[in-house]
Phi, psi and omega in degrees: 000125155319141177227201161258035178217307191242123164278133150305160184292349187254292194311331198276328186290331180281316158337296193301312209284356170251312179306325188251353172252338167275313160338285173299340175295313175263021127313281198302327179293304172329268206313319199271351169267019171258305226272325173076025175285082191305321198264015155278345198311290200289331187289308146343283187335271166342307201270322171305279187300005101351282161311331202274321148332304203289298189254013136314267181342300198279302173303307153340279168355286114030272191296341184285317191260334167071115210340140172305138163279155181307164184261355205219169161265105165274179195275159171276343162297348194266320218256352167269330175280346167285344214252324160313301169318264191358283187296333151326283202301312187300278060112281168335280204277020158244331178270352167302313171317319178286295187299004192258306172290320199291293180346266172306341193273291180295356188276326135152333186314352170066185158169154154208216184245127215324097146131297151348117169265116174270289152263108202311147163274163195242116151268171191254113230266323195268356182212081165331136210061352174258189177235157162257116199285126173300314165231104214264334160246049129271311165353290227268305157333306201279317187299282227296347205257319162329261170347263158345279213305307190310304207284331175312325160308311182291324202278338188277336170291321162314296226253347147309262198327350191251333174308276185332326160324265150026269210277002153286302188285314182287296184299337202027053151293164162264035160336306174252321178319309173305318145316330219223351172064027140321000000 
């Protein structure tokens, strides 16, 4: 059970198990559109539907125990830009996964978890190795939403993290010491 001193062990485990794993994903999602590393794709795929299960749990969660109260008194602008991360961030990492399948999925490249086929890939019967998009503007929907949101993600996850600093070092809150299960 949440507390305004204490995270219970499931927000907190749901937390680290997203933070480090969508973090890493969105290395790797970077790295693999500048590089063009097809053979990271399915591993990328995979580990997102997963994580997506994961942040499936933690928005349940999430609406069930219903936001941590601040450990302190802010200012109201701080408490409104925490509570604006905060719904980025849930709100983000549940729609990246989705917009991640409506992509790869309608783009025809398919996808699943290693080595499951959730969605077939459409080969191209005439031109070995390519695909046929089943649908090229949800595809194009699905690539363009990807995007926008991960990077939107990446500046709300930065400006979490500088938060979480913050009310370490300057406020010397237990903000974060409560994340850390402390």
């Amino acid at each position: 059970m949440d507390t305004q001193s204490h995270l219970g062990l499931t927000s907190r485990s749901l937390h680290w198990i997203i933070a480090i794993g969508f973090i890493a994903l969105s290395l790797i999602g970077i790295y693999m559109a500048n590089t063009e590393a097809f053979a990271l794709y399915s591993i990328h795929k995979s580990t997102g539907i997963i994580l997506f299960v994961v942040i499936l749990l933690r928005v349940f969660w999430r609406l069930k125990q219903g936001w941590p109260a601040p450990v302190g008194q802010y200012q109201k602008i701080e408490q409104l830009l925490a509570k604006l991360t905060h719904w980025i961030l849930l709100l983000g990492t549940l729609a990246m996964p989705i917009t991640g399948m409506l992509y790869s999925g309608m783009s025809g490249h398919g996808f699943g978890i290693f080595g499951l086929t959730l969605v077939q890939s459409n080969d191209d019967p005439e031109l070995p190795g390519e695909v046929i998009p089943y649908n090229e503007l949800l595809s194009a929907i699905g690539e363009q939403s990807h995007e926008i949101i991960g990077y939107t993600l990446v500046v709300a996850i930065v400006l979490h993290i500088v938060g979480a600093c913050k009310h370490h070092f300057l406020d010397k809150d237990r903000t974060l010491l409560r994340m850390l299960g402390k």
